[in-house]
C-alpha positions in Angstrom: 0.0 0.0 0.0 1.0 3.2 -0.9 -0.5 6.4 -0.7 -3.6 4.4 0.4 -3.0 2.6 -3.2 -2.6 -1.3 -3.6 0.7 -1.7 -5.5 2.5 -4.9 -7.0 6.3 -4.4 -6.7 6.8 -5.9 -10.3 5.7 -5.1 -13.8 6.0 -9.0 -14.1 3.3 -8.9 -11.7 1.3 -6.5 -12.7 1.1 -8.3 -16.3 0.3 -11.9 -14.7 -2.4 -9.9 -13.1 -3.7 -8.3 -15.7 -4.0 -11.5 -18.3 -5.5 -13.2 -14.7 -8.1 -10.9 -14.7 -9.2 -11.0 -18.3 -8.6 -14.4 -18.2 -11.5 -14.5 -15.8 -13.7 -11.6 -16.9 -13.1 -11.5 -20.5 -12.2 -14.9 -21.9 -14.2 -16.9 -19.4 -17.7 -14.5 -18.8 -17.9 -14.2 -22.8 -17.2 -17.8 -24.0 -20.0 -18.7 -26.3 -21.1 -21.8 -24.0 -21.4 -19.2 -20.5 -23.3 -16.7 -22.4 -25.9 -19.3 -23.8 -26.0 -20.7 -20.2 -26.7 -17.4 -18.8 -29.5 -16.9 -21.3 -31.6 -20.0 -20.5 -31.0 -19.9 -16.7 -32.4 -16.4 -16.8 -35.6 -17.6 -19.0 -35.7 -20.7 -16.6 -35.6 -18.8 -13.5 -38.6 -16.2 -15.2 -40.9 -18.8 -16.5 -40.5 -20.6 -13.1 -41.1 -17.6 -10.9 -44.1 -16.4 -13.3 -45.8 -19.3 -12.6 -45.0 -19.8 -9.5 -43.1 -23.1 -9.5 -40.2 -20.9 -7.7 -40.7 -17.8 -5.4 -38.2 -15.0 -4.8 -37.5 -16.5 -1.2 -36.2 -19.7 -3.0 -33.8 -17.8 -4.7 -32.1 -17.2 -0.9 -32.1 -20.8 -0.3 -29.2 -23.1 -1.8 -28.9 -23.9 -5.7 -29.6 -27.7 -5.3 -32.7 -26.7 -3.6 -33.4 -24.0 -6.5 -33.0 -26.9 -9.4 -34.4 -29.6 -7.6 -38.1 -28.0 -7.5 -37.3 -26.6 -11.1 -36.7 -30.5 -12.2 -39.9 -31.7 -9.8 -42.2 -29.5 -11.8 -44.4 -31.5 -14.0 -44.2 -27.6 -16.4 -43.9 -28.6 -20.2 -42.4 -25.4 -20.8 -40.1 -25.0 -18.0 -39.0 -28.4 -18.7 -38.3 -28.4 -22.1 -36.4 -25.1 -21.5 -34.3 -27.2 -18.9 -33.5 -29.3 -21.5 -31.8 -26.3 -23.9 -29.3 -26.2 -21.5 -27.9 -29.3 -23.1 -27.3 -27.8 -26.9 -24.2 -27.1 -28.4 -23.1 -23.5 -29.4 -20.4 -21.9 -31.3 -19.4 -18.4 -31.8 -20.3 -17.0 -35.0 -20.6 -13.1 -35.7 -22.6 -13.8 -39.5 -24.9 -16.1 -38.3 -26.2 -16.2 -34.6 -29.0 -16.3 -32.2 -27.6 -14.7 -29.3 -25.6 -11.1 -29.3 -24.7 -10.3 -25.7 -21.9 -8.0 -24.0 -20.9 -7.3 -20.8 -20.3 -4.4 -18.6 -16.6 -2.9 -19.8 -14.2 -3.5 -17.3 -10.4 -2.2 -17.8 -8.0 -2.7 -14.9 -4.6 -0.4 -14.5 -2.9 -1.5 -11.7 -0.4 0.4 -9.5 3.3 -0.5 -9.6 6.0 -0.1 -7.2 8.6 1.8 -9.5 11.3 2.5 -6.4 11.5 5.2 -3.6 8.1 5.1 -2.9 6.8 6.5 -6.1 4.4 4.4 -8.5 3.7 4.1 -11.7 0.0 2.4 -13.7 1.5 -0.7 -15.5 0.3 1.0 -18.6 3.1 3.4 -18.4 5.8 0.8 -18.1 4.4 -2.7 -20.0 3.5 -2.7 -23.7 1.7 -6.2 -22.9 -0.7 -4.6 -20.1 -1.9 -2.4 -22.8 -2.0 -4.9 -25.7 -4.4 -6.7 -22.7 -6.2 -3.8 -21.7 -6.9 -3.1 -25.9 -8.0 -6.7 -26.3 -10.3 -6.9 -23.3 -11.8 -3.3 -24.1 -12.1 -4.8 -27.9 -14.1 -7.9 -26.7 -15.9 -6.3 -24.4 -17.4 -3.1 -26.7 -18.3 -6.0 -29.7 -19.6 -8.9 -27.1 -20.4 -13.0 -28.0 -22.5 -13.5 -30.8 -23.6 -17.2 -30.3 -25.4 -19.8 -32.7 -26.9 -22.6 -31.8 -26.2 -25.9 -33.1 -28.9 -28.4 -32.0 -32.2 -26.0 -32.3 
């Protein structure tokens, strides 16, 4: 900590980071397969709580509890949505069903540079801002998913 700021004493460090981070955020939160599984749960969770299969309070409760009334409902719908869950998808910007992006989020971190003073790794690492330009790149055009087994 300096000057109340949380500093890596290493541009090595501050790179390993950074490629951590988007790692995580970008590569991981925007694969083609998270997105579509985002998608369904979300229209799961809706159809389930508009008709009352699930309540809000549920969603407190644990997520084996959650599923396991979603799977004991006798729902046509909500089942067969259950069942989406299953398809294969691919990423494919010409031709796709789902276009979604995430909030943009671009990391800087403090560096230790010597005698107290710091530096953001952006100043002093050509790879943190080759990251930081591929993250805000993904981020700004999103996933654009197909899917396969429809």
């Amino acid at each position: 900590m300096i000057d109340s700021k949380i500093c890596l004493k290493t541009v090595e460090a501050a790179e390993w980071f950074v490629k951590a981070y988007y790692t995580e955020v970008i590569d991981f939160f925007l694969h083609p397969s998270n997105v579509y599984g985002y998608v369904i749960l979300t229209d799961i969770l809706k159809i389930a709580m508009a008709k009352q299969i699930i309540h809000i309070d549920d969603l407190l409760s644990d997520d084996e509890t959650v599923w396991k009334k979603l799977i004991d409902s006798t729902d046509h719908e909500l089942l067969q949505k259950m069942k989406d869950i299953g398809k294969k998808v691919t990423y494919d910007e010409g031709d796709y069903d789902i276009h979604q992006k995430k909030k943009v989020r671009i990391i800087d971190p403090f560096v230790l540079v010597g005698n107290g003073r710091i530096k953001k790794a952006t100043e002093l690492s050509t790879k943190v801002r080759e990251l930081n330009e591929y993250a805000l790149e993904k981020s700004l055009k999103g996933t654009f998913v197909r899917v396969l087994n429809t």
